[in-house]
Each structure stands twice: as structure tokens, then as C-alpha cells.
C-alpha positions as CSV (number, residue, x, y, z in Angstrom):
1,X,-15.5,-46.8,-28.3
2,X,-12.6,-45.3,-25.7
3,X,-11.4,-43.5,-28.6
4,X,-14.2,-41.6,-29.2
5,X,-14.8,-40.5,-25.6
6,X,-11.4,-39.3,-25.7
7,X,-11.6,-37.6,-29.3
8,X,-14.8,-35.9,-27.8
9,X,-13.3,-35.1,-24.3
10,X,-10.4,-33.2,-26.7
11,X,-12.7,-31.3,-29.1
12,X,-14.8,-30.2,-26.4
13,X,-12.5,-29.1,-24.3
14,X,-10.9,-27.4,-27.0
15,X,-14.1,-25.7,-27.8
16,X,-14.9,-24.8,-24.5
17,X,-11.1,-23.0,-23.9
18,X,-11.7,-20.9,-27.6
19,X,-15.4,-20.0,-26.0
20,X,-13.8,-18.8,-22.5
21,X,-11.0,-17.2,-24.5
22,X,-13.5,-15.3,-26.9
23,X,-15.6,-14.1,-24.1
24,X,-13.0,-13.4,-21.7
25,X,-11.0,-11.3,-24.1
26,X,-13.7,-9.9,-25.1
27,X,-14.4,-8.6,-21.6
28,X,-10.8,-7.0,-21.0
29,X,-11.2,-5.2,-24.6
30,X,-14.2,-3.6,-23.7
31,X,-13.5,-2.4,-20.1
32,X,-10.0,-1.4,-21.3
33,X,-11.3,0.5,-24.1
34,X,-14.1,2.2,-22.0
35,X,-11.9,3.1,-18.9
36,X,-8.3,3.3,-19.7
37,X,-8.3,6.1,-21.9
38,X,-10.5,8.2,-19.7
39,X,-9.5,7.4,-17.0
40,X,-5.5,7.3,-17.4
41,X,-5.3,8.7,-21.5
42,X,-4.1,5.4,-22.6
43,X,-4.7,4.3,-25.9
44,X,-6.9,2.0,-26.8
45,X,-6.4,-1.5,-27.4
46,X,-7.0,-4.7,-29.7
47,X,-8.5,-7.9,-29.3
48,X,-5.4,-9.9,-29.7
49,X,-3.7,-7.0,-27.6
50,X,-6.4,-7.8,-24.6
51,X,-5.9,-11.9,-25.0
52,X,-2.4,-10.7,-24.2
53,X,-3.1,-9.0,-21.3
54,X,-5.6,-11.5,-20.2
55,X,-2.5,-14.5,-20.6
56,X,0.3,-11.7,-18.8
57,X,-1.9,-11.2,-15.6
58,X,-2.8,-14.8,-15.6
59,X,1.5,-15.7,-15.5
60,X,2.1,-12.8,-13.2
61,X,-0.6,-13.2,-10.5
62,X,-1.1,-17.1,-10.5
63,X,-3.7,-18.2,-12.5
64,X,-4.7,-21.4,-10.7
65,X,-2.5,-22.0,-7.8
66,X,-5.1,-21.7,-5.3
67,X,-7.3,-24.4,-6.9
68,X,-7.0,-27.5,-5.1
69,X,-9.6,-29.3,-6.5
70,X,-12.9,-30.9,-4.6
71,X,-11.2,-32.6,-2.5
72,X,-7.8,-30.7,-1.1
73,X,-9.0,-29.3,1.8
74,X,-10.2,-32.5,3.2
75,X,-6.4,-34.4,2.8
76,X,-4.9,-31.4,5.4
77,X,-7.9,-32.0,7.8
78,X,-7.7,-36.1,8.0
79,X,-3.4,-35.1,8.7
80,X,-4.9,-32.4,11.2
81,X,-7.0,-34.6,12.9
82,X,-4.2,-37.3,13.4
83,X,-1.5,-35.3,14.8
84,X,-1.3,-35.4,18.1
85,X,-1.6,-32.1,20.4
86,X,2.1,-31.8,20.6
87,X,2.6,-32.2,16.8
88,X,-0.3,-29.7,16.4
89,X,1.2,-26.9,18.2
90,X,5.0,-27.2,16.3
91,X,3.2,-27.0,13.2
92,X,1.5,-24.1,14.4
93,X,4.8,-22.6,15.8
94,X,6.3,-23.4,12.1
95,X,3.6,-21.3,10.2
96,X,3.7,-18.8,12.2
97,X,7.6,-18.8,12.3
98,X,7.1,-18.5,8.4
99,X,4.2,-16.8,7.6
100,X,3.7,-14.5,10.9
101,X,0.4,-14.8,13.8
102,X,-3.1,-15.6,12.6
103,X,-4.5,-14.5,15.6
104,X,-7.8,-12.2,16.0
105,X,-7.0,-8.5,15.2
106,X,-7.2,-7.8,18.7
107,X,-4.3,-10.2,19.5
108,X,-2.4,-9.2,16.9
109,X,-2.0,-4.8,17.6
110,X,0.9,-3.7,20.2
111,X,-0.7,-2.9,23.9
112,X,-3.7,-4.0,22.9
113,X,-5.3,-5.5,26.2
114,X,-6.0,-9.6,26.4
């Protein structure tokens, strides 16, 4: 009986993937083929050419990194919620050592008054 769940959770998903890669791929070779050689004189493209495309944007800008599934925001707000104050301001301190101020625009422009 588990077999056949797991036989049917592969086939399906497997199905579903060639589905989203069909219609997917099929969206980039039709935009690409009604805007890139107006718009830039490129030549047009194939199918297997746009699935190509599709998988070369997906490795160069990320694909899924920012999914974190239902329930990752909720693990960083039960650890938010038991640091203490002091903790909570060197982590903020760190990220904004690394990653530069979230603070409103206003905060954020030179001479602007606070």
C-alpha cells in the first residue's frame, strides 16, 4: 500500500514538473518571439531554446532561495521573541553592520531633519 502512494506521489509529480515545463516554456517562446525581434532585432527562438533560457535565469537569479516554506517566518519570530532587549539590539547592530540601515527613508537621506 506505501508503495503505491509513493509510485503515485513520483508520477505525479513528474507530470506536474513536464505540465509547468510545457506551459512555462511555452510562455518565454511566445513573448520572446513577439518582443525581442521588434523590439531589439534578435532572432527568434525555439522551444527547446526558451526551456533553456527559462533553466539559465532560474540558476542565475535564484530560483527558490526565498522560499522558506509555511512555516519559516514563524522559527525567526519565536528566537525574536526570546532574546532579550540587549541581544535584540546586537543583532540589529550586526545586520545593519552587514547589510546597511533599514530605517524609514526619511532616516535614511543626509541632513534630512529627525
Amino acid at each position: 500500500m506505501r508503495m503505491r502512494w509513493v509510485m503515485r506521489m513520483i508520477i505525479g509529480g513528474l507530470l506536474a514538473f513536464t505540465i509547468a515545463l510545457a506551459v512555462f516554456g511555452q510562455a518565454v517562446h511566445y513573448l520572446w518571439n513577439w518582443l525581442m525581434p521588434a523590439l531589439f532585432h534578435l532572432p527568434p527562438i525555439t522551444f527547446w531554446q526558451s526551456v533553456g533560457l527559462l533553466a539559465l535565469s532560474w540558476v542565475l537569479f535564484g530560483g527558490w532561495r526565498g522560499y522558506r516554506g509555511p512555516r519559516g517566518g514563524r522559527r525567526m519570530m519565536g528566537r525574536w521573541k526570546q532574546m532579550t532587549p540587549e541581544e535584540r539590539a546586537k543583532f540589529r547592530e550586526f545586520i545593519e553592520s552587514r547589510c546597511g540601515s533599514f530605517g524609514t527613508e526619511a532616516e535614511s537621506k543626509p541632513g534630512a531633519a529627525t
